[in-house]
Structures are given as structure tokens and as C-alpha cells.
C-alpha positions in Angstrom: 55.3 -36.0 -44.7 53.6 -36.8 -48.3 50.4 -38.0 -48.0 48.8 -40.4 -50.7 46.0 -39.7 -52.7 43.6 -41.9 -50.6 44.3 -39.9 -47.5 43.6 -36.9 -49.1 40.2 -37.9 -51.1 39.5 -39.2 -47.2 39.6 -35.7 -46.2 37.7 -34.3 -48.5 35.2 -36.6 -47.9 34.9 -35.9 -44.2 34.8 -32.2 -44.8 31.9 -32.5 -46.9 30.3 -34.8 -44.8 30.8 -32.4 -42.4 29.2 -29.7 -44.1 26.7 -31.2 -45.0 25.7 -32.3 -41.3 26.5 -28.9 -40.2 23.8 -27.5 -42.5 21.1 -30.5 -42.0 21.7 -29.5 -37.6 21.7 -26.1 -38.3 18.9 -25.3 -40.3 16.4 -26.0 -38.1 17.9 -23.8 -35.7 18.2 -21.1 -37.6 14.6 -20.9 -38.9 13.3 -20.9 -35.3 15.3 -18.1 -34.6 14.7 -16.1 -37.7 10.5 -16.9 -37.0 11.0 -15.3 -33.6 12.7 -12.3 -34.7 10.3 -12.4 -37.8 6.6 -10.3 -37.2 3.3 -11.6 -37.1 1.9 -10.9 -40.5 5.2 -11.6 -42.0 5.0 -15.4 -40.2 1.2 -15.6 -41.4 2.0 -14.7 -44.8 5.2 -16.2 -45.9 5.8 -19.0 -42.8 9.3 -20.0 -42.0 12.2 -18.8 -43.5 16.0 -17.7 -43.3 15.3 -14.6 -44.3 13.9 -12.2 -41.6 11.0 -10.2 -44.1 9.7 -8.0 -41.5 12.0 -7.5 -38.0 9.9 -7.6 -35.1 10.9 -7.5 -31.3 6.9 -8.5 -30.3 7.1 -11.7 -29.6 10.2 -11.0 -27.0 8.6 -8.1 -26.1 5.4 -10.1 -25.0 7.9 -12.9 -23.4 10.1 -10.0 -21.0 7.2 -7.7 -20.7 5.1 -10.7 -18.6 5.6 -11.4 -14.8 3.9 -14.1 -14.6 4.7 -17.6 -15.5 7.1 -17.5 -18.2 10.0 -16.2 -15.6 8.5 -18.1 -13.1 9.4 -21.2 -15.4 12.5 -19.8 -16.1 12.9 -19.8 -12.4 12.4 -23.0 -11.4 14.5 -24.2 -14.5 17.3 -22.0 -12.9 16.4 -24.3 -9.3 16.2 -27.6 -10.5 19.2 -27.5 -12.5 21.2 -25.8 -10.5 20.5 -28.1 -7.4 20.6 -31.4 -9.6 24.0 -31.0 -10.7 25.0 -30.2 -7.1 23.7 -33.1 -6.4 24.8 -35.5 -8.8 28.4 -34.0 -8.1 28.5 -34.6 -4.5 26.8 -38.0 -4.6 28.9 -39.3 -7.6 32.4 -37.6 -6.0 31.3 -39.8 -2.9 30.9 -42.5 -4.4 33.0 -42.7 -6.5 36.0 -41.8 -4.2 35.0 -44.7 -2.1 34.9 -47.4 -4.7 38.0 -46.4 -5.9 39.9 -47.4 -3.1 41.5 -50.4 -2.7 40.8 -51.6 0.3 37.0 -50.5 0.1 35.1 -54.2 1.8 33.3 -55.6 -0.7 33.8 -53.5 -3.4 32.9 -55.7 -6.2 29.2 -56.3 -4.8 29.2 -52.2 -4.4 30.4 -52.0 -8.1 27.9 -54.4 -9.6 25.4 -53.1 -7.8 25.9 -49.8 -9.8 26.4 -51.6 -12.9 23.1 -53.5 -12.4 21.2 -49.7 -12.0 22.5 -49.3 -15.6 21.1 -52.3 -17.3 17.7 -52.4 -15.5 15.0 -49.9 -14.4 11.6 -50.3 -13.0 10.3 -48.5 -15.9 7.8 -45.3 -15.8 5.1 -46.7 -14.2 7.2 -47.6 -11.1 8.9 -45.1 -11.3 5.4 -42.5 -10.8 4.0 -44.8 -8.1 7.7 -44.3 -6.0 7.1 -40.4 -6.4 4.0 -40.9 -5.2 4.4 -42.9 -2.5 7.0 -40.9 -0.7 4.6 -37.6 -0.9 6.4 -35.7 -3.4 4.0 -35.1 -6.4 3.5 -31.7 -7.3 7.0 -30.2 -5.8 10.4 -29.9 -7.6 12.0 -32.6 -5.8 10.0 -34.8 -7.6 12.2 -33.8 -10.7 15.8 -33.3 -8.7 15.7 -36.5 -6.1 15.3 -39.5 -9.2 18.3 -37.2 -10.5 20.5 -36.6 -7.5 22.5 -40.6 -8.2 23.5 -41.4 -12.0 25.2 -44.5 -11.9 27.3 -43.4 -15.3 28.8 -40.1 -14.1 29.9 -42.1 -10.9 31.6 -44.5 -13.0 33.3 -41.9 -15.1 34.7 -40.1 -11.9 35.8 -43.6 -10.6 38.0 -44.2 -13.3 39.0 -40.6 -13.5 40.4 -40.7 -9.5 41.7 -44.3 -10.1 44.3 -42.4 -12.3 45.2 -39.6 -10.3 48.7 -41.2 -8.5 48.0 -43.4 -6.2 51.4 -41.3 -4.0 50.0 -38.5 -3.4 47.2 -40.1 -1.3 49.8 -41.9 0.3 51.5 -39.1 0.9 48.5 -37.1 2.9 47.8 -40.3 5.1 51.4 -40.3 6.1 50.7 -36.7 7.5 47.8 -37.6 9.3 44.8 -36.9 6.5 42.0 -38.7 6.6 39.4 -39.6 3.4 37.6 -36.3 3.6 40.5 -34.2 3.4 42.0 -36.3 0.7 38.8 -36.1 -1.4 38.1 -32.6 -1.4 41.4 -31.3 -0.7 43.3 -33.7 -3.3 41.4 -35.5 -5.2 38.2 -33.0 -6.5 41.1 -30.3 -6.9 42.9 -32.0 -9.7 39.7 -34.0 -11.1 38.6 -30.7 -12.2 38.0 -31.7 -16.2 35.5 -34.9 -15.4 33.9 -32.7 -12.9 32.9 -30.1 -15.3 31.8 -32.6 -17.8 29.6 -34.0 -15.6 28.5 -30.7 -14.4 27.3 -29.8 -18.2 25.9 -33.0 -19.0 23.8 -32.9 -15.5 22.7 -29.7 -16.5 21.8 -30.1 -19.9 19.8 -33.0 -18.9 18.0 -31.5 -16.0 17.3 -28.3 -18.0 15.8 -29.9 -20.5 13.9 -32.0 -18.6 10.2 -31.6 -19.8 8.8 -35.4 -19.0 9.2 -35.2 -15.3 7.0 -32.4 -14.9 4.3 -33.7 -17.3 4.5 -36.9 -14.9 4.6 -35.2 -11.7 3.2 -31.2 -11.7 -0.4 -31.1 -12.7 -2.2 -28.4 -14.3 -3.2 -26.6 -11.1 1.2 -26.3 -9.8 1.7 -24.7 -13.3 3.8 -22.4 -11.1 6.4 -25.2 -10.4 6.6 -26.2 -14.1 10.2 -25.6 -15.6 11.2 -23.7 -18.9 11.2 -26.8 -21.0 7.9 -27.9 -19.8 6.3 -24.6 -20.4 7.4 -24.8 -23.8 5.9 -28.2 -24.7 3.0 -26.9 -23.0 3.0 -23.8 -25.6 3.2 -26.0 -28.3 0.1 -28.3 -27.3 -1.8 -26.0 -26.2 -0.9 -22.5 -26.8 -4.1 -20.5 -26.2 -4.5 -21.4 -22.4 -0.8 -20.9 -21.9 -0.4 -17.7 -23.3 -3.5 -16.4 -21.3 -1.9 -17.7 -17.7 1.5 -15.7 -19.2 -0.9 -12.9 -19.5 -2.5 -12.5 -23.1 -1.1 -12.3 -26.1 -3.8 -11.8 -29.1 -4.6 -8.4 -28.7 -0.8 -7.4 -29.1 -0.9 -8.7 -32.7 1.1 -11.8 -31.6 0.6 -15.4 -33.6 1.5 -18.8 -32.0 4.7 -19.2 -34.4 6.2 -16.3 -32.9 5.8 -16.9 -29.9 6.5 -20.2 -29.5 9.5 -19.4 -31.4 10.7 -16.6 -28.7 9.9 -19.3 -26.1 12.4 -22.3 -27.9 15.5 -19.4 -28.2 15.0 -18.1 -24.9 14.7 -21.5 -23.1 18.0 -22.5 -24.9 20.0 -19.7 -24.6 21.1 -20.2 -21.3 22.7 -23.9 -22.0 24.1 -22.0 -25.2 26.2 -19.5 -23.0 27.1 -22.3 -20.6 28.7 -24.6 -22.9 31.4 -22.8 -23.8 33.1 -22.3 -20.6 32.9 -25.9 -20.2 33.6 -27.6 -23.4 37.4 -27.9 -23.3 37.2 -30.1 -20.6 35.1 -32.3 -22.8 37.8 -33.7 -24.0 40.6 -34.7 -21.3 37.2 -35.3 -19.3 35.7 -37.9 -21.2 39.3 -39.7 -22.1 40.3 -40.5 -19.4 37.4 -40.6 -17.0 35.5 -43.0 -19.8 39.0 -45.5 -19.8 39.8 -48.2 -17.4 43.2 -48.9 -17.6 
């Protein structure tokens, strides 16, 4: 097939627009990781660069060499997020199951009612005085329970199951299977691609969740913070921090390098995750985010 000459200079537009994104994303990145790999002196005397000047392992050394509240973060990260995304699976797969049906009884005023959740919120304010209310400030369900529903995955798994045939669930009732068996024995089987979708974006969002612990765990519960939180914290106010974590200036440690260690480390996890789950993205997304 001959292409025209528009096409091509198309082309070579996008690939330089590309490029040229890929560097302004990247960048950043990069100079974090370099500062954390990067010593003290080196940090204080040149700042941030993409050239490591002088290699140092300190400021990882300081971050793996604690026990205190740096794993403990890393912990609770590992808790919340893990727990979430359970969560939002089991209560979207429910849900949506059940409003895809047919012959769900008023399944419109079920529908809208999650569409409505979408357009309006009570805001932050609310929000904090329904945490509080129901006794849970200062725990980590106060950061997995608002999280356990999202209306948007459940609406991405409805249209998903709404295309799986509708014979096959014919089929199973015809041999005696009821709506459990066809849900987790049909249905979640071959909805496999939405599922692990949702399962990254729920756990990207819920391991990067800083705000909820700023709203909920005080000072005092430092212990329950998660990785993310910890890191803010860090970068606000990185003397106190550091000496709950267990010290820091008399190991010839600066704040850059530290805080630098903290951002890769606190990442890295999410980093290893997403490739095992990024070719679903695709099949995932197209036809869970169509109604046909």
C-alpha cells in the first residue's frame, strides 16, 4: 500500500511529538533517581543532575538499615492496597453481575443511582465528619472502606459481562446453576482482562493515596501512615521524620538524598506490578469502557 506524503509527514510528526513527551515525563524521573544514587556532598555541591558525580548507596543504606517507620509505612501501604483492591473487586464483580441481568427489578433506579455517585459527592468536609462519625479515625479502614465501592470500575465490569454470551449463562441455569456459580464459575473466569485493569488502577490509586491519611491518621498513629504519606511527610518536614525513622545527620545524609531514596522506593513496587498487568489494558478498557 503507497502511502501519500501527508500520511507520512503525519508520522513523523507523532514520533517527534512523542519524543519529545517521552523526554519532558521522563526527565524528572530520572533526576530523582540519579540524586538518590548520587552522595551527599556531591547533592550539596552540584544539586540535581543526570549524571551520577559521586555513587553513593547512603541514603538506601540509611532507608533498609532502619526498623522503624519507614518499613512500617511500607507495611501498611502493602495492607491498604492489597485489601482495597480486594475489595473494590468483589463489590464491583457483585454489582455489577447483578445489574447486568435482565431481569434484575428495577434496574434502571439501581443504575442511576450509581450514575448519580459519579456526578455528585458530599465533598471533603463531609466526607471527614462520616469517618468520624462511624469511629474510624486514626485506623486504616478509614483509608480502605470510602474505597471498597467505585461506581466507575462497576460500570466498566457491567459492560464487560453484558458482552460475555448471553448462552452460556443459559446454558448453566439449564443444568441447575444458580447466580453464584455463574458468576465466579463463568463469568469472573473469562472477564479476566477488566478484572486486572481494575485491579491496577485500584492499586495504583490506593498506593498512592497520601490525602486520606493526612485527613484521618494524626501525628501521634504515625505508625498507621502509608508509604506515600510518609513521603509527603519527608518532604514538609524532613527533620522530625527522619529522627522517628531513626536519625539520619550523623551518617552524613542530606534531605535531597533521602528524600530521593524514599520517592524510588515508594514507587518501585507499582513499577514491577505494571507490567504483568498492562496487556490487559487494552482488551480491558475496549470493551469493558463500550456499551454496545
Amino acid at each position: 500500500m503507497i502511502r501519500s506524503k501527508g500520511e507520512k509527514t503525519f508520522d513523523a510528526f507523532n514520533v517527534v511529538f512523542m519524543v519529545i513527551l517521552a523526554v519532558i515525563f521522563v526527565y524528572p524521573a530520572l533526576l530523582i533517581v540519579c540524586a538518590s544514587f548520587t552522595s551527599a556532598d556531591a547533592i550539596t555541591k552540584y544539586g540535581y543532575s543526570v549524571l551520577i558525580r559521586e555513587f553513593s548507596l547512603s541514603s538506601y543504606h540509611f532507608i533498609f538499615q532502619t526498623q522503624g517507620l519507614f518499613f512500617t509505612s511500607l507495611k501498611n501501604s502493602v495492607i491498604i492496597a492489597a485489601s482495597g483492591t480486594a475489595s473494590v473487586v468483589v463489590t464491583g464483580a457483585l454489582f455489577a453481575y447483578a445489574i447486568s441481568r435482565k431481569q434484575l427489578l428495577f434496574k434502571k433506579f439501581f443504575v442511576m443511582y450509581l450514575v448519580i455517585t459519579l456526578l455528585f459527592s458530599g465533598g471533603t468536609i463531609s466526607h471527614y465528619m462520616n469517618i468520624d462519625s462511624l469511629g474510624l479515625m486514626n485506623t486504616r479502614l478509614a483509608i480502605i472502606l470510602p474505597s471498597a465501592v467505585n461506581a466507575w470500575y462497576i460500570i466498566l465490569m457491567r459492560n464487560f459481562f453484558e458482552n460475555i454470551p448471553a448462552g452460556l449463562c443459559e446454558s448453566a441455569q439449564l443444568e441447575g446453576a444458580g447466580n453464584v456459580t455463574i458468576l465466579f464459575k463463568i463469568i469472573i473466569p473469562l472477564s479476566f482482562p477488566i478484572i486486572a485493569t481494575i485491579i491496577l488502577f485500584s492499586s495504583v490509586d490506593l498506593w498512592n493515596n497520601w490525602i486520606g491519611a493526612q485527613l484521618f491518621i494524626d501525628r501521634a498513629h504515625e505508625h498507621l501512615w502509608p508509604i506515600q504519606a510518609l513521603v509527603r511527610q519527608l518532604e514538609t518536614d524532613f527533620k522530625s521524620i527522619v529522627s522517628s525513622i531513626g536519625g539520619g545527620t550523623s551518617l552524613g545524609l542530606n534531605s535531597e538524598g533521602i528524600k530521593a531514596a524514599a520517592v524510588v522506593v515508594s514507587t518501585l513496587p507499582i513499577v514491577i506490578l505494571y507490567p504483568f498487568l498492562q496487556r490487559f489494558f487494552i482488551s480491558g478498557m475496549l470493551v469493558g469502557g463500550v456499551k454496545e
